[in-house]
C-alpha positions in Angstrom: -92.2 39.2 122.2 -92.4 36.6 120.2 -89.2 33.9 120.4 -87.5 33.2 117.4 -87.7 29.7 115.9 -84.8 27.3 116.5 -83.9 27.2 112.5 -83.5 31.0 113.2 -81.4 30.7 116.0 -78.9 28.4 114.7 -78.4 30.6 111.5 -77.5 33.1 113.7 -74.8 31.2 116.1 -73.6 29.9 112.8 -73.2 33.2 111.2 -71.5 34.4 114.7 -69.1 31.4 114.8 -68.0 31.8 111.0 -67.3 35.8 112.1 -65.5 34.9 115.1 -63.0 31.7 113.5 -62.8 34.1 109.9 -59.9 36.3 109.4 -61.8 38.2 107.2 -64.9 38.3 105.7 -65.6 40.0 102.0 -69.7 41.1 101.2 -70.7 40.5 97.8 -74.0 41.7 95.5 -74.8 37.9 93.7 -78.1 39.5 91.9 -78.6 38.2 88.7 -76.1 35.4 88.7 -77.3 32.0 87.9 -76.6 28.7 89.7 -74.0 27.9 87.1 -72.2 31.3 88.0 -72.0 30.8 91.7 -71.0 27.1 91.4 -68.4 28.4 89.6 -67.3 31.4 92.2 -67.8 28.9 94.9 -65.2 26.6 93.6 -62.5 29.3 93.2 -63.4 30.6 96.4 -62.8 27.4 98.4 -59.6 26.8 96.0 -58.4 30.1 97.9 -59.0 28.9 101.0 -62.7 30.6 101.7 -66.7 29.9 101.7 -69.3 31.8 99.9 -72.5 31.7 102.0 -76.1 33.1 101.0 -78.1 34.1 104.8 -81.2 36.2 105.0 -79.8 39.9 105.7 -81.9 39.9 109.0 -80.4 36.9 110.6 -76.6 38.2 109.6 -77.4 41.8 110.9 -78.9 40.2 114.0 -75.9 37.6 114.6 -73.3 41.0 113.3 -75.1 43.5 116.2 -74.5 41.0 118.9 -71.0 41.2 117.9 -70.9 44.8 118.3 -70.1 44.9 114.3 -72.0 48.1 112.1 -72.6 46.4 109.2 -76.1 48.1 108.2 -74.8 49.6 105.1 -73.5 46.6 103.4 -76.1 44.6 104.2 -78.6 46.2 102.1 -80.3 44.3 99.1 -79.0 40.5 98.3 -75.7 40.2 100.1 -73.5 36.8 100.2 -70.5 36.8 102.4 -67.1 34.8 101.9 -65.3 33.9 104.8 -61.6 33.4 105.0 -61.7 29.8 106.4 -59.3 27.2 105.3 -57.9 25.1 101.7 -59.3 21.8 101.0 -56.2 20.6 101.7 -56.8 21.4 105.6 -54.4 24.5 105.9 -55.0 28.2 106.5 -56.5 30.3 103.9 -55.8 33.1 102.3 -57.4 36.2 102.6 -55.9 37.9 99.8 -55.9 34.8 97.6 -59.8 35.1 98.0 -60.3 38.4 97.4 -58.1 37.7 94.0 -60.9 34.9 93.1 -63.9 37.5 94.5 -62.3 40.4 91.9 -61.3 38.1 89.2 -65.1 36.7 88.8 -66.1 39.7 88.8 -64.2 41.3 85.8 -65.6 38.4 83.9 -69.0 38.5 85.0 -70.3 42.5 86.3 -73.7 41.4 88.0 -71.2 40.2 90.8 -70.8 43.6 92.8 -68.0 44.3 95.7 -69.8 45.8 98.8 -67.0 46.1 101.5 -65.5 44.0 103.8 -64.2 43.5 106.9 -60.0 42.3 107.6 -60.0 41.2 111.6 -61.3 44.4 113.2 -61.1 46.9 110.6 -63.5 47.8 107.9 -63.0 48.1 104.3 -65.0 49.4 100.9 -65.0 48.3 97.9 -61.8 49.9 97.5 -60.1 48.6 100.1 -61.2 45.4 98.8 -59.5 45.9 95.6 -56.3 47.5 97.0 -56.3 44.2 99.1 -56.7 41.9 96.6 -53.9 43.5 94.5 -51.6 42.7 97.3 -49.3 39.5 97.1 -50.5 36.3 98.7 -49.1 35.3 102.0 -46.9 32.6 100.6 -45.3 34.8 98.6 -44.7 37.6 101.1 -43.4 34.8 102.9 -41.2 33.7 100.9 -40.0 37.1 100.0 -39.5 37.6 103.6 -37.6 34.6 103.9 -35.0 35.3 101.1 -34.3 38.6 102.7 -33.5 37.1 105.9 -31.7 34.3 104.1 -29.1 37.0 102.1 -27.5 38.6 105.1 -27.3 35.0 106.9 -25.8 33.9 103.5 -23.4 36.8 103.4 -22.8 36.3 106.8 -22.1 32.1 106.8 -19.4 33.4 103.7 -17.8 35.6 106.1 -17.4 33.5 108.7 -16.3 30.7 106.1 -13.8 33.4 104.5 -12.2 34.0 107.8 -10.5 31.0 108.7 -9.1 30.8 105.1 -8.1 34.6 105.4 -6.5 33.9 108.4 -4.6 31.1 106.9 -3.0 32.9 104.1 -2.1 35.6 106.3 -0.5 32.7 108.5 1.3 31.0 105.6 2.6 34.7 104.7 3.7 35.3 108.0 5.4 31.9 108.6 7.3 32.4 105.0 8.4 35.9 106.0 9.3 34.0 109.5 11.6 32.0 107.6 13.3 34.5 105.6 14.5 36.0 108.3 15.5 32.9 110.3 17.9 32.1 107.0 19.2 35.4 107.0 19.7 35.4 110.4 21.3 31.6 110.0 24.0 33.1 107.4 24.7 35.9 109.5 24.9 33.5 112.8 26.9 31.0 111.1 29.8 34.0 110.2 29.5 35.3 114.0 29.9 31.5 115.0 33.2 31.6 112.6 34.7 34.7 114.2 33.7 33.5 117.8 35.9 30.1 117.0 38.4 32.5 115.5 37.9 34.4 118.9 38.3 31.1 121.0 41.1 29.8 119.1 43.8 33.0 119.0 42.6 33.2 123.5 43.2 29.3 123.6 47.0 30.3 121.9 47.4 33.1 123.7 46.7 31.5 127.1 48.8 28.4 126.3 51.5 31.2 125.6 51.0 32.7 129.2 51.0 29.3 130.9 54.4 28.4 129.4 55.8 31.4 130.2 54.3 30.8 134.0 55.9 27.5 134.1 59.3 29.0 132.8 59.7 31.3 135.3 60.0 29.0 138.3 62.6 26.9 136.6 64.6 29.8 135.7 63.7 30.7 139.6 65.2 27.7 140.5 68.2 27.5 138.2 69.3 30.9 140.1 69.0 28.9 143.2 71.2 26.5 143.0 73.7 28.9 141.5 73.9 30.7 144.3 73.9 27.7 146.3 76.7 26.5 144.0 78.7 30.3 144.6 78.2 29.9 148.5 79.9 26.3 148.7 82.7 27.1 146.6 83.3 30.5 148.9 82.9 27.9 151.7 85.8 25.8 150.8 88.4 28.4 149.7 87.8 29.9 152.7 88.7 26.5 154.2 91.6 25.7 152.4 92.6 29.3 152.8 92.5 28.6 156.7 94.1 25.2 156.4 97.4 26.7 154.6 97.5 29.6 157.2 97.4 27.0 160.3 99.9 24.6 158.0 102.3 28.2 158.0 101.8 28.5 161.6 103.1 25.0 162.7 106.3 25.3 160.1 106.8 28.8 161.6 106.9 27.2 165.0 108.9 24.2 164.1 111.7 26.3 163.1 
């Protein structure tokens, strides 16, 4: 068997490696087009973030069957292939923004046919390829992505922000109904207070009453003392003088 040439060979790694590194890869009929027309398809390709390559179909079938990719049918008659690589500015491309260029050159100029494609593992048709490049780009989805996680995070940073104010008017409604109630309770306090000192005042009279009565009743207690110490002296000395006069009888009586 005759070995390949080395120009041959590095077609095919280079077609490999492009397969491998692309996230997908769109197959395209360019018959009839002139130079002007794929200068121009190139340019909107790699604006999308792609490459438009011309190989011979036997070195891409070659490079596709060690790859374990069936890609017989497409690659039938002359076949270019854009690869999903990256933007001149150096970031990811798109694959749906080049299938939008690959579609859109083609409804102004019908010698460029769709074939098929192929997104990461799975295969698509012409189609597909359509269906796919109606699609919105990834920035957008993106973005649409992002604003519907942004609206329940929005709704949910007002929540949290209405909280504390909620909280807060409920607090200033509680503490004013608090107060209401303490100046009712004040008024009602203050009258209770009144009758208390009413209270205090008649039991402060009252008990002065008592204690002079108290104090009364041992001077009368007294006073009845020293009458009847007063009655038992005077019995005393009339008994006395009765005595004396008796004796003073006796000795006349005698004398006689």
């Amino acid at each position: 068997m005759e070995n390949p040439r080395p120009e041959k060979v590095a077609v095919v790694e280079e077609v490999r490696e492009k397969f491998n590194s692309s996230d997908a890869v769109v197959f395209t009929e360019y018959r009839g087009l002139t130079v002007g027309d794929l200068f121009e398809l190139r340019s909107a390709i790699r604006a999308a973030g792609g490459e438009y390559k011309i190989y011979k179909n036997t070195l891409v079938r070659r490079a596709t069957h060690e790859l374990d990719l069936d890609l017989d049918e497409v690659l039938l008659g002359p076949t270019a292939l854009a690869f999903v690589t990256e933007k001149p500015d150096g970031t990811p491309g798109d694959a749906v923004l080049v299938a939008k260029a690959i579609k859109s050159f083609a409804k102004s100029n019908p010698l460029l046919v769709l074939k098929g494609g192929r997104l990461g593992d799975q295969a698509l048709d012409r189609a597909g390829i359509n269906a796919f490049a109606d699609l919105a780009p990834r920035d957008e989805l993106l973005a649409q992505l992002a604003g519907g996680l942004a609206a329940p995070m929005t709704n949910f940073a007002r929540l949290l922000q209405a909280l504390p104010q909620n909280f807060a008017y409920a607090l200033t409604a509680l503490i004013s109904a608090g107060g209401a109630s303490k100046g009712g309770a004040s008024e009602g306090g203050a009258g209770s207070e009144d009758t208390k000192a009413e209270e205090s005042a008649e039991a402060f009279t009252d008990s002065e009453a008592s204690t002079d009565t108290e104090s009364a009743k041992p001077e009368a207690a007294t006073d009845a003392v020293e009458t009847t110490d007063s009655e038992d002296t005077d019995s005393e000395d009339t008994a006395d003088a009765a005595d004396t006069a008796e004796a003073d009888t006796s000795a006349d009586e005698e004398t006689s």
